[in-house]
Structures are given as structure tokens and as C-alpha cells.
C-alpha positions in Angstrom: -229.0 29.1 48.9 -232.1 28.5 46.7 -235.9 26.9 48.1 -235.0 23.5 49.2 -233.5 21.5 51.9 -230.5 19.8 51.3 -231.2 16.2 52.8 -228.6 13.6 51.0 -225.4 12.0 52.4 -221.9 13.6 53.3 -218.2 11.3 52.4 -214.9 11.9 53.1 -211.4 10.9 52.5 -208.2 11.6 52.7 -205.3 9.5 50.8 -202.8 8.5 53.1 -199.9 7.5 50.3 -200.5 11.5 49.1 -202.2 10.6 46.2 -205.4 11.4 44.7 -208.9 11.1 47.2 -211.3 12.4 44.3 -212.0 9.1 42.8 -212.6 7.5 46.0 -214.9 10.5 47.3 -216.8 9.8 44.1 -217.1 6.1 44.7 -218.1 6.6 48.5 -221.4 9.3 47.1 -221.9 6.5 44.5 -223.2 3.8 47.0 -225.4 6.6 48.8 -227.3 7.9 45.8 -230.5 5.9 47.3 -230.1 9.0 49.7 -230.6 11.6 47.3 -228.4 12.8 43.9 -230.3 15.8 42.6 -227.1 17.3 42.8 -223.3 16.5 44.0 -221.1 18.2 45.8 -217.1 17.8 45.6 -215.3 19.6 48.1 -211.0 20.0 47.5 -208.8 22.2 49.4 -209.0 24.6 46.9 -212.3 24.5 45.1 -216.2 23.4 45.9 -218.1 21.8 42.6 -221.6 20.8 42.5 -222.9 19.2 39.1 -226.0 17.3 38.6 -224.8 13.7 38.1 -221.8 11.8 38.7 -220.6 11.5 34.8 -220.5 15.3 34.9 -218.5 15.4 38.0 -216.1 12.8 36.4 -216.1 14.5 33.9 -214.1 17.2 35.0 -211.3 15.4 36.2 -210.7 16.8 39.8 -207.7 15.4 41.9 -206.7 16.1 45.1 -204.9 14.1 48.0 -207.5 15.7 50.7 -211.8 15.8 49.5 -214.9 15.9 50.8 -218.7 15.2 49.0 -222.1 15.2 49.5 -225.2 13.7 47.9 -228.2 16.6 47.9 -232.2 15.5 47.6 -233.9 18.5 46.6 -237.7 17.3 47.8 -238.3 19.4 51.0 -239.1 23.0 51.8 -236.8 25.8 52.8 -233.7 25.1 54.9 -234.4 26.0 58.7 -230.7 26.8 59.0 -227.8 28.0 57.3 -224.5 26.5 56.6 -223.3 30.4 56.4 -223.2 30.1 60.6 -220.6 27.8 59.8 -218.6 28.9 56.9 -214.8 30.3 57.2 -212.7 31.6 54.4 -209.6 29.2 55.1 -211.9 26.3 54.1 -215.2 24.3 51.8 -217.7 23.5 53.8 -220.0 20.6 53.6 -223.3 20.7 56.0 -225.3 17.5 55.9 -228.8 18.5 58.1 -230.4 21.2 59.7 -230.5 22.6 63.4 -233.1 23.4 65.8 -234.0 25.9 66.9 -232.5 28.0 63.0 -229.7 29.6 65.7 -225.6 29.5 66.3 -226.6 26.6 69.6 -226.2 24.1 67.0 -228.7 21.8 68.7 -230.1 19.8 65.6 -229.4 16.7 63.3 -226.5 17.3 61.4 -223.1 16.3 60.1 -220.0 18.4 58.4 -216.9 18.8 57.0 -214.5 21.0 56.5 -211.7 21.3 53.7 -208.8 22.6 54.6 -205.3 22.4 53.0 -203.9 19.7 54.6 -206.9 18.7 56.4 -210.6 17.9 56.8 -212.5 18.3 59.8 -215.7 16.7 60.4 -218.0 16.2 63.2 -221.5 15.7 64.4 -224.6 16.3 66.2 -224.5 15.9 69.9 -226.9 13.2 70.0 -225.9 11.7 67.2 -229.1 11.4 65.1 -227.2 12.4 62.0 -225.3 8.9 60.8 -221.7 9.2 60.5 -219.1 6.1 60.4 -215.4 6.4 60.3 -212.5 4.1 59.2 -209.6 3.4 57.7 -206.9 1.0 55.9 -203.2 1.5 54.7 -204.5 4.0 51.9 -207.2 5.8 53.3 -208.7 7.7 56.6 -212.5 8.1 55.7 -215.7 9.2 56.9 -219.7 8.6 55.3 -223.4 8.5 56.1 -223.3 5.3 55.7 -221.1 1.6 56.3 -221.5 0.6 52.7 -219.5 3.5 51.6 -216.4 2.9 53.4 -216.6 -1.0 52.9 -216.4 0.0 48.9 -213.2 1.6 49.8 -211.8 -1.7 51.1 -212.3 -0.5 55.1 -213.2 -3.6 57.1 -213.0 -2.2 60.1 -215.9 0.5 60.7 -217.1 2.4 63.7 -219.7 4.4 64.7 -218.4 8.2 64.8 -218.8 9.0 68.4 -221.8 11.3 69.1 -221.5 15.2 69.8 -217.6 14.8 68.3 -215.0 16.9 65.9 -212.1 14.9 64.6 -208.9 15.6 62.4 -208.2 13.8 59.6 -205.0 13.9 58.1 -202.3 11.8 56.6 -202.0 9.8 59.8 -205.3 9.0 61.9 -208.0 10.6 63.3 -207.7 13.3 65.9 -211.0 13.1 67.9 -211.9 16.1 70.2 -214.9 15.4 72.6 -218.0 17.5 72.5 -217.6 20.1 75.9 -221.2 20.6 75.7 -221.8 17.3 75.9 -224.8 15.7 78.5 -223.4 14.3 81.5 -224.9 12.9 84.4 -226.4 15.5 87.0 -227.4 15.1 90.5 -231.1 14.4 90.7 -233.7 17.3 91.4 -237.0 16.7 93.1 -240.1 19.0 92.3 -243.8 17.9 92.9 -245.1 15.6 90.1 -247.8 17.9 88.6 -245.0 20.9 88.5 -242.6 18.2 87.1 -245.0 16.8 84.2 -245.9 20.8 83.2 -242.6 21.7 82.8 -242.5 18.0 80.9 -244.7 19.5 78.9 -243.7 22.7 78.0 -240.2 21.6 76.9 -241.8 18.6 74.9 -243.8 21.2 72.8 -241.4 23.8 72.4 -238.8 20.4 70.7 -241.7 19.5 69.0 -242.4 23.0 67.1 -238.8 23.3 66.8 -239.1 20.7 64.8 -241.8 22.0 62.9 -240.9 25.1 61.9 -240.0 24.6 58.2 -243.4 22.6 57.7 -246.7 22.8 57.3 -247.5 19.3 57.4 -246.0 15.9 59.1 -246.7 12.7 59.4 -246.3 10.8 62.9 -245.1 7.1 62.8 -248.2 6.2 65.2 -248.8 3.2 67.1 -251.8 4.1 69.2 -249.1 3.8 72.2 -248.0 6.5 75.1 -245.2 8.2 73.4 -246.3 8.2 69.7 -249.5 9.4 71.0 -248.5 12.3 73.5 -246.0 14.0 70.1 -249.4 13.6 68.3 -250.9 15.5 70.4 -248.1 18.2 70.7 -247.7 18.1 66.9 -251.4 18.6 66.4 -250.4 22.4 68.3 -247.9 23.2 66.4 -248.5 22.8 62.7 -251.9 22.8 60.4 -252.0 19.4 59.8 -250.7 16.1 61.3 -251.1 12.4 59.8 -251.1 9.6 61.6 -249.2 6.4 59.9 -250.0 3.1 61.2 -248.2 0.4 59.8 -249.0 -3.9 60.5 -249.4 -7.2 59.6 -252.9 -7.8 59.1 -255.3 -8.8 61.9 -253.4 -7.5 65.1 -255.4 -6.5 68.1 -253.3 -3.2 67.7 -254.6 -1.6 64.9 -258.0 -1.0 66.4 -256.3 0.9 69.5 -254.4 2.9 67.1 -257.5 3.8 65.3 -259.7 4.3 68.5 -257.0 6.7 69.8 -256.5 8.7 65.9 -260.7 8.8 66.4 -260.1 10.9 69.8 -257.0 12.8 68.9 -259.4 13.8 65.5 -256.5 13.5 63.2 -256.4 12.0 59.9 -255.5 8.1 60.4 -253.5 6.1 57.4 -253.3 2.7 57.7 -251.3 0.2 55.7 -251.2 -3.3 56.2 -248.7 -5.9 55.0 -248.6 -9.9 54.9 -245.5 -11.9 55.5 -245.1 -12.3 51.7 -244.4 -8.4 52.0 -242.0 -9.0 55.5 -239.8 -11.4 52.8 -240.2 -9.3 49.8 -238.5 -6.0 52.1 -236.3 -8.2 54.4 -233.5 -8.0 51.9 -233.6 -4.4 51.3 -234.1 -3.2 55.0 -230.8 -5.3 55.8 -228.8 -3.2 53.3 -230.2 -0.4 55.1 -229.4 -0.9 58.2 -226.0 -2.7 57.4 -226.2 -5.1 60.4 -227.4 -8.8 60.3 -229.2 -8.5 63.8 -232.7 -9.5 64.4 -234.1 -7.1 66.5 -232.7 -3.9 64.8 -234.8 -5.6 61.7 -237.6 -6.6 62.9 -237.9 -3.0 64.4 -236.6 -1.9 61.1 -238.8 -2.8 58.5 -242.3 -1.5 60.0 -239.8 2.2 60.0 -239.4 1.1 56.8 -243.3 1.0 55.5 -244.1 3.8 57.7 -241.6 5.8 55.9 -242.8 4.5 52.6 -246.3 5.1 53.3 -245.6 8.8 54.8 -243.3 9.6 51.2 -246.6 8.1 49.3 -249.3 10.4 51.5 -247.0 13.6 50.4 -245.0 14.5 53.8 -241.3 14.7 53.9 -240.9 14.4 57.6 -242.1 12.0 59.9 -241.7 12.2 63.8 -241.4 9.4 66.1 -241.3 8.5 69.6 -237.7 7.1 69.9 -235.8 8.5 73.3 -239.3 7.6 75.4 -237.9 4.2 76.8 -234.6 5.6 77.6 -235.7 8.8 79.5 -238.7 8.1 81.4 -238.2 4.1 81.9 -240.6 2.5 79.6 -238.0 -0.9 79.3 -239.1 -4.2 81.4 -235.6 -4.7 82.1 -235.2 -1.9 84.3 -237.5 -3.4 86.7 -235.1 -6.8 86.4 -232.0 -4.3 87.5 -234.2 -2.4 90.2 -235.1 -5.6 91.9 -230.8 -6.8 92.1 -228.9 -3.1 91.9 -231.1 -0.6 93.4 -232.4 2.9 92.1 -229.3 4.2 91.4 -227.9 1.6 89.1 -231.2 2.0 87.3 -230.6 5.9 86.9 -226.6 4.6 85.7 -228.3 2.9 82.5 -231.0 5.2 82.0 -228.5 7.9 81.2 -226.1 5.2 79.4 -229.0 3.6 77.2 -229.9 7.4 76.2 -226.3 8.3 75.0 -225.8 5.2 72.9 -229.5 5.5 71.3 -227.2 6.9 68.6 -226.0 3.1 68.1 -229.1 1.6 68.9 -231.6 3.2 67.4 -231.0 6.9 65.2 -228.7 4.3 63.4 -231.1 1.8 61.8 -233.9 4.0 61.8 -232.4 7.2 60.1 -231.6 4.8 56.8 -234.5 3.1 56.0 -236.7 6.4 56.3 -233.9 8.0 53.8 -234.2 5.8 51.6 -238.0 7.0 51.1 -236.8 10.7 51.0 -238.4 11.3 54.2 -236.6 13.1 57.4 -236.9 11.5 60.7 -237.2 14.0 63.5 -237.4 12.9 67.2 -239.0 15.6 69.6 -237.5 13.3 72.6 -233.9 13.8 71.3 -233.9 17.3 72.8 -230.8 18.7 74.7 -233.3 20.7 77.5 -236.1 17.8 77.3 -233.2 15.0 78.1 -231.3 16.9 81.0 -235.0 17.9 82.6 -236.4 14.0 82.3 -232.7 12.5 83.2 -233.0 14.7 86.1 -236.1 13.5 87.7 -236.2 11.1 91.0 -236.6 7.7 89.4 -239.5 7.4 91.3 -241.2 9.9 89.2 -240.5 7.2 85.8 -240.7 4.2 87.9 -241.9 4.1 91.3 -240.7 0.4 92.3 -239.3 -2.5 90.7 -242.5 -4.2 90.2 -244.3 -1.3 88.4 -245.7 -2.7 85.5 -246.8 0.5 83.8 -243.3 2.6 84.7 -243.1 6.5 82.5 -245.4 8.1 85.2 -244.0 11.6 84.2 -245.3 11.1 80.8 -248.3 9.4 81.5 -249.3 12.6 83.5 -248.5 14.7 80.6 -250.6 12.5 78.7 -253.7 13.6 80.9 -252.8 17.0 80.9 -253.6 17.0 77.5 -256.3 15.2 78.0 -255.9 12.1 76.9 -258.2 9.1 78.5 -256.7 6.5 81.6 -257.4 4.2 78.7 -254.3 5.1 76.8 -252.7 6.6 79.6 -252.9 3.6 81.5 -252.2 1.1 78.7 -249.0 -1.2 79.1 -246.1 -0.7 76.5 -246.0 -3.1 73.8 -242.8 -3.0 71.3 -243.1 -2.4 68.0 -241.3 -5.7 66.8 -244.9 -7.5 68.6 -247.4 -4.9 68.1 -247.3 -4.9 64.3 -246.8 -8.9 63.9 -243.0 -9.0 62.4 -241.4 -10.9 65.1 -243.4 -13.8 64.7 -243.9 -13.0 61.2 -239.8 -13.5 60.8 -239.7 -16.8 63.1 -242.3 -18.6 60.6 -240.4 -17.4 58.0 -236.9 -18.9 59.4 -239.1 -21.6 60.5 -239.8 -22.6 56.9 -236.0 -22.6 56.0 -235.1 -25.1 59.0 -233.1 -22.2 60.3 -233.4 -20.1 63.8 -234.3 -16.8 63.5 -230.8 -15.2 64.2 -228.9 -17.4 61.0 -231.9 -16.5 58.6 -231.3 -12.8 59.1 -227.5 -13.5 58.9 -228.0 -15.8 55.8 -229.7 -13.3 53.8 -227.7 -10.5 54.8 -224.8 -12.8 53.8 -226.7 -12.2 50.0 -226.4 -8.9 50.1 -223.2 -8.2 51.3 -221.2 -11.0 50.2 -218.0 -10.0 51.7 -219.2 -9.4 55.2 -218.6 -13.6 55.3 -214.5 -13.2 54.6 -214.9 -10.0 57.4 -216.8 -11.4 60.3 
């Protein structure tokens, strides 16, 4: 392995007629280039090639009923893990990702597969922050980083690979075999709250450096808010230098708490504002990203978007960012709503259930958009020891009644521990969608077309993936 970090996309196929996969392989890495193509990858049962552009991959005329490919970007530093942990002699091996801590845990963010003779296995991370969808028709089983990949083969019907999973592909169907270390609900544990926000701590810094190790800079997708804030702080520890990126609309309220907060953490503060000529102008673009015509996932979507774009323009490669916060420690309004009719325990219930499907939720749309800027989204919260400590805790140390306004107390007390002021440890959450200005930005602009909000976002996703009409 040379100096870089192999950050691309990973494709998969096997035909089901035995015929040749190749082509189809090629197509699939085709429609992720916008991930990186410094150099390709083409995995058969009997060979591994890597060229540095598709005609010179076509070019040698590869066939084989059973391949594998990946898409490389060669713009970070040196690889904090080794696909050698994972390498047999009975088979090619594509690795799509890195792992945390650089050991044989396999904790990290991560996809693979593995070429065998009359096989491919492939599989993921256990928390599924690595993209992976799967599908299949009457000629092919398949498997990509991306939706768009598999729809080019003709697969309409297209699931998310389930987190922390290995799965057979063969001439047939998948063969899914479940993750045995996966998370699973525990009984809960009390220990006093200070003892329970130091240990907090402690595991929060130790994923944050983890995730660190390879860099000597990063950027922080900052809002000025609790959990963007408190990784700050960590990250601030843990490498030589740390950017803050704020993205808005112009003139929100927010930007001067992000800014007042960057003044006390004493860390370089990079702001870039937008107008709703710019939320038009990327609308269409962060939809073919993100491959769903939803609302919310894009109007969370495209301030990841500029953040991304501004963090690729600044010089860093990765970017961190708060996601996991609201799941673990409470920070979601509605789980007051559920408190107040189901009780504690039914609140715990989707706690644990909203944090195993952040895969879906969030990793999903996220992961894409700050691809597509070459950057590498890494999420200290999406820990293995940080989620079974915080999904552990008496609810009453997140949310101490079903009228608490302010809810994550364990992190909040981590936030004074590292000595953060009650003005931003104190300070309600706000979501990004409303912080920044794009949900109302997006209702004036489906506002100006007659529409509601919902059949603007589905007519202009309906532009860029004109045969998601005959699907749906």
C-alpha cells in the first residue's frame, strides 16, 4: 500500500443467468465516480486489476460471471488501517474505509467484499456509517455505495444493507448472516451523575482521537450548539488544529452564538453564508445525493452539503459531526410526547431503536453529500463503548421528566467539565433544518411554485431521476 487513503465507492454483482458481471460492475463504479476515480479496482475470482480510468479497464476486456469494484480518491493521508487484517489467499479483497482504533476489533466505517470462485461476500460496519444498498432482478444480485448504481442496473427494488451484516451472494439470493457482536439492549446501570459524565467523557475523547489519529487537522461541522460544541472541545485535545465550519442563510440569530462560542473555545471560526438563490441552485444536486425525495432528509442535507464544500475549500479532508447526540442522550422533543403517554421505559425502547436505524436516518444522507466534496465524515458519537455506556444510563440521567425542556443532562455536565459556560450548556436544542434558515427557505420556495413543500421536493427529484415516477 502506498501514502494515501483509499476513500471511493465499492460495487458488486453477480450474474444470475451465468453470464458475464464485468460490464455491469463497470457500469455500477461509472455512476459513483463523483466519489472518487483516481484509480479503479476490478475484482474477478481469479484476478484483482486496478487501472487509472475506466477506458483502460475496458480496455482489457475482463469477463467473469462473479465481480467486484471499487472507485479510489487518492486526497487523504495515510491509511489508519490495513486491508492485509482481512486478506485470505482463497479470495480478492475489496475494503471500502478505515477502522478505529488501526486494530483486528474492526470497530470503524467500512464496507467489503470478497471474491471468491463461486461467490462474493460482503458486509459492513456495525453501525452502519459506511453506505451499502443491496438488490436484485431476474439477472442480477448486486451490492453499491450507492442507490443510483443499482437502479442503472435495472433494480427497482433497493434496500438498505442491514447494519453490522455479512451476506452471500451467489447465483440465487442473498444469504445474510447477522452481526454477533452486534449492540443489544442491556439492563440499565445507575452510577452518580458526576462519576457517570467523567466516564462520559473519557470514552467521548478516546472515539474522538480515534478518529483523529491519521490527521493533523479537521474541520468540525459547528453550529454553536451542545453536541457540535462539546467534539470541539475534545477535538481541540487531540490534534494541532481544529476548524470550525458554520454554514447559513444570512441573517440568523444563530450565527452570532456560533461565533460567541468559536470566540471562547479559541478556535479558528469559518463562516459561509448562502441566500435562497443558492438553497435552489444545490437543491437539485443534494437530491441526487441523497437519492430520496423527502423534505427533511434535504433540508438537513444541503447545509452538510456546504459545510462539506466549505471544509474541502479550507484544505481539510475530514470533518466530524455531532450525529448520534439526539439518539443517545435524548436531545428529541418527541421523547417528552412518548414520556408523558408510555412511560420511562418505552422512552428507553426508542432511544436504543432510533440509534440502530441512525444508519437509515441519518449516516445515509449525510455520508453522500460530504463525498461528493472528497471529504470523510467521522462521528465521535457513533462509538461501540460510548453507545453501550450512554444507552446504559437511567433515563433520568438524559431526561429527568417528561416536561424537561432542556433533556441530555449527561452531556450537558460533560459540557461544564470542560468548562464550557451555563450559557451554552444551558441553551435549548435547535435543529439544523431551523437554525441555518433552509426550512423556511424551501417553503417560500415551493410557495412560489403554488406547490406544498413535500411535491416540490418530489417534483424536482422527479428531474433528476426520471424513472423514479414509473417505480414509485
Amino acid at each position: 500500500m502506498d501514502d494515501a487513503r483509499f476513500m471511493g465507492a465499492i460495487a458488486a454483482a453477480v450474474n444470475k443467468k451465468g453470464e458475464d458481471a464485468v460490464a455491469a460492475v463497470i457500469e455500477m463504479l461509472k455512476q459513483l465516480k463523483h466519489r472518487g476515480a483516481d484509480r479503479i479496482s476490478l475484482a474477478t475470482p481469479t484476478s484483482i486489476t486496478e487501472t487509472q480510468s475506466f477506458h483502460e479497464l475496458e480496455a482489457k476486456k475482463l469477463t467473469a460471471t462473479i465481480a467486484a469494484g471499487q472507485n479510489h480518491s487518492l486526497n487523504l493521508p495515510r491509511e489508519n488501517c490495513s486491508p492485509d487484517l482481512l486478506k485470505k489467499s482463497s479470495c480478492q479483497l475489496l475494503f471500502e474505509g478505515q477502522l478505529f482504533p488501526p486494530t483486528q476489533t474492526f470497530d470503524g466505517d467500512y464496507t467489503f467484499a470478497q471474491v471468491f470462485c463461486d461467490k462474493i461476500i460482503v458486509g459492513r460496519d456495525m453501525f452502519g456509517t459506511a453506505p451499502l444498498y443491496y438488490g436484485k432482478n431476474s439477472t442480477y444480485c448486486a451490492v453499491a455505495s450507492e442507490r443510483k448504481a443499482l437502479w442503472k442496473l435495472g433494480i427497482k427494488e433497493v434496500h438498505s444493507f442491514p447494519l453490522g451484516s455479512s451476506a452471500i451472494m451467489s447465483g440465487k439470493a442473498f444469504a445474510f448472516k447477522p452481526n454477533a457482536r452486534a449492540l443489544k439492549p442491556t439492563p440499565t446501570r445507575r452510577i452518580p451523575f458526576k462519576k457517570a459524565a467523567n466516564n462520559l467523557q473519557k470514552l467521548l475523547l478516546e472515539s474522538t482521537k480515534e478518529r483523529l489519529t491519521d490527521v493533523g487537522e479537521v474541520a468540525i461541522a459547528f453550529s454553536g450548539g451542545l453536541d457540535s460544541t462539546v467534539i470541539a472541545a475534545l477535538a481541540k485535545k487531540c490534534v494541532p488544529k481544529v476548524n470550525l465550519v458554520t454554514v447559513s442563510l444570512e441573517n440568523q440569530p444563530e450565527i452570532q452564538s456560533a461565533r460567541k462560542v468559536a470566540e471562547i473555545l479559541g478556535l479558528p471560526f469559518h463562516l459561509k453564508t448562502y441566500g435562497i438563490a443558492d438553497v435552489e441552485r444545490d437543491l437539485a444536486k443534494v437530491l441526487w445525493l441523497i437519492e430520496e425525495p423527502n423534505i427533511m432528509k434535504a433540508s438537513i442535507a444541503i447545509p452538510f452539503f456546504w459545510a462539506a464544500e466549505t471544509t474541502s475549500k479550507i484544505g481539510c479532508k475530514v470533518l466530524l459531526a455531532g450525529q448520534g447526540a439526539d439518539e443517545l442522550f435524548g436531545g428529541y422533543h418527541r421523547y417528552l410526547n412518548q414520556y408523558r403517554r408510555e412511560g420511562a421505559e418505552a422512552v428507553q425502547h426508542s432511544m436504543f431503536n432510533d440509534f440502530m436505524r441512525s444508519y437509515e436516518v441519518n449516516f445515509q444522507r449525510d455520508e453522500p453529500v460530504c463525498a461528493y466534496h472528497g471529504v470523510q465524515l467521522r462521528l465521535p458519537y457513533i462509538d461501540c463503548e460510548v453507545a453501550r455506556f450512554a444507552l446504559g444510563l437511567p433515563l433520568d440521567q438524559r431526561i429527568d421528566s417528561p416536561t424537561d425542556q432542556l433533556r441530555k443532562h449527561v452531556l450537558r455536565q460533560v459540557a461544564k467539565n470542560l468548562g464550557l459556560p451555563d450559557s451554552l450548556v444551558n441553551r435549548p436544542k435547535k435543529a439544523i433544518q431551523y437554525a441555518t434558515g433552509i426550512d423556511k427557505a424551501l417553503r417560500n420556495l415551493a410557495r412560489e411554485k403554488g406547490l406544498t413543500e413535500q411535491d416540490y421536493i418530489k417534483e424536482i427529484f422527479e428531474k433528476v431521476y426520471p424513472a423514479w415516477r414509473d417505480k414509485a
